[in-house]
C-alpha positions as CSV (number, residue, x, y, z in Angstrom):
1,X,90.2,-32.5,58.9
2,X,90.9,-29.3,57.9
3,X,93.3,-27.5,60.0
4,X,95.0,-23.9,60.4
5,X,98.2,-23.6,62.4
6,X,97.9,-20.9,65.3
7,X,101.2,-19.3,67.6
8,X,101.0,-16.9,70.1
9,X,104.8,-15.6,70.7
10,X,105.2,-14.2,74.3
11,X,107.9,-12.6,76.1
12,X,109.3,-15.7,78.0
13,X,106.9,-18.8,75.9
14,X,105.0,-19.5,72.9
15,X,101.7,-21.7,72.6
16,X,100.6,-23.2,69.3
17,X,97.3,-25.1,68.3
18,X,96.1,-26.7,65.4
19,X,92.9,-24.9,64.9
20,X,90.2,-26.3,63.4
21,X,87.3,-23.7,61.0
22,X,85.4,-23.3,64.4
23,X,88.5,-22.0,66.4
24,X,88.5,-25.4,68.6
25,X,91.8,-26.1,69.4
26,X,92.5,-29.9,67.8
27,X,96.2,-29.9,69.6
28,X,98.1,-27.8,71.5
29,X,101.6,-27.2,72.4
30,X,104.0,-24.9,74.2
31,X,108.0,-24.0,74.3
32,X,110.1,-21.6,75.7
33,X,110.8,-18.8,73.4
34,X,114.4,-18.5,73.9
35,X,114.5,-14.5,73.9
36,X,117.5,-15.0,76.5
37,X,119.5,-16.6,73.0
38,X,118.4,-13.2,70.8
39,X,116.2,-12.3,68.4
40,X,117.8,-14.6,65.7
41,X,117.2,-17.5,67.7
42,X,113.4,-16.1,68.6
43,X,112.7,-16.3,64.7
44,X,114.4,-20.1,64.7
45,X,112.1,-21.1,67.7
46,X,109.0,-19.7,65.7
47,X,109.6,-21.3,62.7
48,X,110.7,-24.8,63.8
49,X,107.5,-24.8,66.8
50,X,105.5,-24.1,63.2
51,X,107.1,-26.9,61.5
52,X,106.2,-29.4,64.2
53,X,102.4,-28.0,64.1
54,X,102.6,-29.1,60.6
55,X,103.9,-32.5,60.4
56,X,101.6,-32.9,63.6
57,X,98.9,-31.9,61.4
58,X,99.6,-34.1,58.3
59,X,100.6,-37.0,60.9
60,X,96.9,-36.8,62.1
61,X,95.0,-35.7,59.5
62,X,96.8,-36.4,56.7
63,X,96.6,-32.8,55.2
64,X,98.5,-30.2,55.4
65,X,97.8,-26.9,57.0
66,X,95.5,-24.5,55.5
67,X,97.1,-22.0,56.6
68,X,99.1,-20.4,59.4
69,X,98.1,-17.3,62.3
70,X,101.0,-15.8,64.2
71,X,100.5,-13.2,67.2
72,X,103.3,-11.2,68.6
73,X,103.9,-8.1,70.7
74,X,104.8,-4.8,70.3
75,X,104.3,-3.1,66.8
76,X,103.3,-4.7,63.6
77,X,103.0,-3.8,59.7
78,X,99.9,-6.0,59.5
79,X,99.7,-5.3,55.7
80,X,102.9,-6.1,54.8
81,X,103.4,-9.5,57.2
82,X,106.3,-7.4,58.8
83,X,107.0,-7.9,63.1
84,X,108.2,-4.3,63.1
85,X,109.7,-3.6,66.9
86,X,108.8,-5.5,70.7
87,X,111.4,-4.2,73.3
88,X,110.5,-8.3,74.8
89,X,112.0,-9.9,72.0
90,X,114.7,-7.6,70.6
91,X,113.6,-8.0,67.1
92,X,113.3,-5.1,64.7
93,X,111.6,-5.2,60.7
94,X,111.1,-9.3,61.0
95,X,109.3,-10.5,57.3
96,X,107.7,-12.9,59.5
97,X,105.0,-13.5,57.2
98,X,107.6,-14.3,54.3
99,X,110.0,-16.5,56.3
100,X,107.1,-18.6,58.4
101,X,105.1,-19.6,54.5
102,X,109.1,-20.0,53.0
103,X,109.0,-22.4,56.1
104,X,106.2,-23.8,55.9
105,X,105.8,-24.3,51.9
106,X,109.6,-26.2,51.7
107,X,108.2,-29.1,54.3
108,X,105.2,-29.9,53.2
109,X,105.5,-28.8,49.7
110,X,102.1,-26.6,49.1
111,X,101.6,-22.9,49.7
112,X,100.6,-21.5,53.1
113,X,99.4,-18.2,53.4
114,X,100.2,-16.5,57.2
115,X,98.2,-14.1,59.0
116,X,100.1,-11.7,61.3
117,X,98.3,-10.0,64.3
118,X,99.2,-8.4,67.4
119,X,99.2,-10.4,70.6
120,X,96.4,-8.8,72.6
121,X,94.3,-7.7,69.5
122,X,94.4,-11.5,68.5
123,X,93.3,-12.3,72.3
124,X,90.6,-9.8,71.7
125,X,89.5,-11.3,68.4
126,X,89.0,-14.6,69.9
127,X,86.8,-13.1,72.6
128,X,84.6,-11.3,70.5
129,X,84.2,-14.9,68.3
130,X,84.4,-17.5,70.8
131,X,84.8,-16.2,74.2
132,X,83.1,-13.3,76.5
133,X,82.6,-11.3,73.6
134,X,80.4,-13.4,71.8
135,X,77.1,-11.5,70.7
136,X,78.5,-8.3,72.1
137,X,78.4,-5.9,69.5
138,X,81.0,-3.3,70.8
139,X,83.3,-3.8,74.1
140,X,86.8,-3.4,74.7
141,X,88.9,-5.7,75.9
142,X,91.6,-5.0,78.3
143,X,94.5,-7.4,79.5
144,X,96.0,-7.0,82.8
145,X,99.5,-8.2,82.4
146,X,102.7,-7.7,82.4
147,X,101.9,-3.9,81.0
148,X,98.6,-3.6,79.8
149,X,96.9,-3.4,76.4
150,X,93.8,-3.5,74.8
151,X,91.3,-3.9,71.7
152,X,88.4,-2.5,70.6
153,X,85.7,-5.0,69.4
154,X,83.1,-3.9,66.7
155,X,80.7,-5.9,65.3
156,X,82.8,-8.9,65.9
157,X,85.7,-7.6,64.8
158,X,88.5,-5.8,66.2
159,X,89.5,-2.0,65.0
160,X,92.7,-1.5,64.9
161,X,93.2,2.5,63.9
162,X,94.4,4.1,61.5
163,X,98.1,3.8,62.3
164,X,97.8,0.1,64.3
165,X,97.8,1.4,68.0
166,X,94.5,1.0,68.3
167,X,93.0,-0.2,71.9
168,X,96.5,1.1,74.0
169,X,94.3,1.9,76.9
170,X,97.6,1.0,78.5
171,X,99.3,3.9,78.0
172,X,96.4,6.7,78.8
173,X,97.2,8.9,81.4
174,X,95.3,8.7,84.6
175,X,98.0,10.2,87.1
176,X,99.3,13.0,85.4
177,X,103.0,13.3,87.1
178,X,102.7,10.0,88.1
179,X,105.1,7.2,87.6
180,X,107.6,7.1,84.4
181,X,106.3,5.0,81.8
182,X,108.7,3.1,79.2
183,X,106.9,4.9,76.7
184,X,108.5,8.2,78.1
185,X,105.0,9.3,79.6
186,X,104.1,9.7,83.4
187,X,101.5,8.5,84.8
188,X,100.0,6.2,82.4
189,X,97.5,3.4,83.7
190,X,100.0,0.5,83.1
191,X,102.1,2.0,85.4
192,X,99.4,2.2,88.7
193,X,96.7,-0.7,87.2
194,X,99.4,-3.7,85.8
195,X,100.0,-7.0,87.4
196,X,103.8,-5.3,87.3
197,X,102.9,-2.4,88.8
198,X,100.6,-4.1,91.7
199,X,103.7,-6.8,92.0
200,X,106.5,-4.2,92.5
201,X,104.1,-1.7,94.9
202,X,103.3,-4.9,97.3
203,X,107.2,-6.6,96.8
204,X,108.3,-3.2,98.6
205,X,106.0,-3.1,100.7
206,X,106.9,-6.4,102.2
207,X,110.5,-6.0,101.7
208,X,110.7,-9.3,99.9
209,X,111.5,-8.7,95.5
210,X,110.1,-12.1,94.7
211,X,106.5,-11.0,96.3
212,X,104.2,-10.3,93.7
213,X,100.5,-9.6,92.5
214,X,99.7,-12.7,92.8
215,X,100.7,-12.5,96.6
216,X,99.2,-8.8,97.3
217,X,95.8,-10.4,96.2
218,X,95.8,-13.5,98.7
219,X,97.1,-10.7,101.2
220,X,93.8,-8.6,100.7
221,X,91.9,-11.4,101.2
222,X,93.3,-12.2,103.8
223,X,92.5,-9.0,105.7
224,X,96.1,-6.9,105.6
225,X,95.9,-3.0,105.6
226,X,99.0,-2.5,103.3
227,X,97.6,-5.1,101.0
228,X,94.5,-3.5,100.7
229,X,95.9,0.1,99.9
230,X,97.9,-1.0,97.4
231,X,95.0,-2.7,95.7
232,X,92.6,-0.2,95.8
233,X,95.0,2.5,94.3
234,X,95.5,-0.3,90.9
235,X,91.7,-0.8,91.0
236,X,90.8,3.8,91.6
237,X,93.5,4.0,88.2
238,X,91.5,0.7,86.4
239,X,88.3,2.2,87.2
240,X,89.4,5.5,85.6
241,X,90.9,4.0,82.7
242,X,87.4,2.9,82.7
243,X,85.4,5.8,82.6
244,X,87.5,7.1,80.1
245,X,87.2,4.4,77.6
246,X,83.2,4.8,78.1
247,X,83.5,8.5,77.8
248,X,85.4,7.9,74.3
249,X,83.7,4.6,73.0
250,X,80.5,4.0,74.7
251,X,80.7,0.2,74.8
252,X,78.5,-2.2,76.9
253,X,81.1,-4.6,77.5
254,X,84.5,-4.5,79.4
255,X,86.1,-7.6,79.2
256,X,88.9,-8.0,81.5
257,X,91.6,-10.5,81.2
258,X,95.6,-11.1,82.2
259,X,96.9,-12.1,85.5
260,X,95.3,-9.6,87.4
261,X,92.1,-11.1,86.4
262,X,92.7,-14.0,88.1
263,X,92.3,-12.8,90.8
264,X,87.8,-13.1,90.4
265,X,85.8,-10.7,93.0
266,X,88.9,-9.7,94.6
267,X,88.9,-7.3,91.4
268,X,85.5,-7.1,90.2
269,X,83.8,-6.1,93.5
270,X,86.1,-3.4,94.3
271,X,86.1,-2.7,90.3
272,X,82.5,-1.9,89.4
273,X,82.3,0.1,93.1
274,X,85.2,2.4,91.8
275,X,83.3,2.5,88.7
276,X,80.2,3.2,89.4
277,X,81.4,5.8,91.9
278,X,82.4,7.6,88.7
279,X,79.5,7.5,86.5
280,X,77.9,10.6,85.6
281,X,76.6,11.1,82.0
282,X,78.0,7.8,81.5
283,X,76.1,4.2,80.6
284,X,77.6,1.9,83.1
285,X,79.0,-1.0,81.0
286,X,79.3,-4.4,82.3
287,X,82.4,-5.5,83.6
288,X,83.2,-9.2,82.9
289,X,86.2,-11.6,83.2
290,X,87.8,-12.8,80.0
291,X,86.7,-16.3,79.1
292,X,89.9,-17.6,77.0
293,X,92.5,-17.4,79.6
294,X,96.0,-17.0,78.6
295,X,94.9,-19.4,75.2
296,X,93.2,-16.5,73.4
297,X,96.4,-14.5,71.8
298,X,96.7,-18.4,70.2
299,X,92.6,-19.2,69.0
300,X,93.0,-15.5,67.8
301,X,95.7,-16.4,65.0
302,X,94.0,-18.8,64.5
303,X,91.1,-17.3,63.9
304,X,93.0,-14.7,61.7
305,X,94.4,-17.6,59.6
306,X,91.1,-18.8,58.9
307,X,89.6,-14.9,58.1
308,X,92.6,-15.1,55.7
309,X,91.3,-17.7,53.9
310,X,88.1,-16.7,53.4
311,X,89.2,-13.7,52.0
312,X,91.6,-15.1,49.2
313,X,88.5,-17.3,48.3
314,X,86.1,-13.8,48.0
315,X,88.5,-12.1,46.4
């Protein structure tokens, strides 16, 4: 069968598929990416997770990979295959693209062209194809994570900008003043509206630092006061973030995904209240849950791998 290796790098853990032209996932795997080790051995742990995809892939199928899809964070020269900086994994100007099809091409002896993408606009890919996106012809998609970051989906495909930053709804300001940000701003919706920033608010609340979102939202379902304040100040800077996304964007979709997520109608109730509270000229769009989980930074390189192929073949 033909196949398409898929990774998804993360701050603490990769996943990898084998992805077949559909974007099922035909295996999957996961390791620890071994940032604690530095960025040197981050690039080892990529490469050798890729080399087991493919000998898994040739094992089974008896082919070789088509092709490969790697998502990471922070910035990327997309063009040029290049992982240019993420403050996660300490890397800085990584030919990722070079050294993964160098990789790839010694073990099983054919070329294999790589796709790089960025983490959360791969996640947002693989919604617009095969997830809550599908049929939706412009929405963003927001994930509610550790910080928080977007992508903008058009037509089934995801626009990236003009520079690469496209979709960093993350980083809009919605408390001017407000909280530093590490990108040297205050105030910036990541700060007030992140599972991190919902996770540290409640952890000093309750005097305990391993307390986290996870715990603030079982403690606001539960009925508690502090809980509930907390919350409703992440889901007041959401809702704003928003509003101003619909102001700029129009789209009819929000699709919302990350840990916060997880969470269901503890979010989305109180969500399209705040929201609807602030429509004026405004379209009201529809506020749904993401669809692929914490597997669709992974079906999105995929995805991307197989886009890459179809391109060498029309070009």
């Amino acid at each position: 069968m033909n196949h398409v290796i898929a990774l998804d790098v993360g701050g603490t853990g990769m996943k990898a598929a084998l992805v077949a032209p559909d974007g099922t996932p035909l295996h999957q795997a996961r390791r620890p990416t071994g940032r604690e080790r530095g960025p040197d051995a981050v690039v080892g742990a990529i490469l050798g997770l890729a080399a087991e995809l493919a000998e898994e892939g040739m094992a089974r199928f008896g082919t070789p990979p088509a092709a490969a899809g790697v998502a990471v964070p922070g910035t990327i020269d997309g063009a040029n295959g290049i992982a240019v900086f993420s403050a996660n994994l300490g890397w800085r100007d990584v030919p990722l693209r070079r050294l993964l099809g160098d990789r790839l091409a010694a073990l099983t002896g054919t070329d294999c062209p790589v796709a790089l993408g960025h983490d959360v606009r791969s996640g947002g890919l693989a919604e617009a194809r095969i997830g809550a996106g599908q049929g939706v012809d412009r929405f963003i998609f927001m994930a509610l994570g550790t910080g928080i970051a977007g992508a903008i989906g058009i037509g089934g495909r995801i626009e990236a900008g003009a520079h690469g930053y496209g979709g960093e709804i993350g980083h809009v300001v919605v408390r001017p003043g407000g909280p530093e940000c590490g990108c040297g701003a205050r105030g910036c919706l990541e700060t007030l509206a992140s599972a991190s920033a919902v996770s540290r608010a409640w952890a000093a609340a309750v005097g305990d630092p391993e307390a986290d979102a996870a715990d603030c939202a079982r403690a606001v379902e539960a009925g508690d006061d502090r809980a509930a304040a907390i919350w409703q100040q992440a889901v007041d800077a959401l809702a704003d973030g928003v509003i101003i996304c619909q102001s700029l964007l129009d789209p009819s979709t929000v699709i919302i995904g990350g840990g916060l997520a997880e969470a269901g109608d503890t979010l989305f109730t109180p969500l399209h209240a705040a929201v609807a509270e602030r429509i004026t000229f405004q379209v009201a769009p529809a506020l749904v849950p993401a669809m692929l989980k914490d597997n669709a930074a992974c079906l999105g390189a995929g995805l991307l791998a197989w886009d890459l192929l179809s391109l060498e073949v029309t070009a």
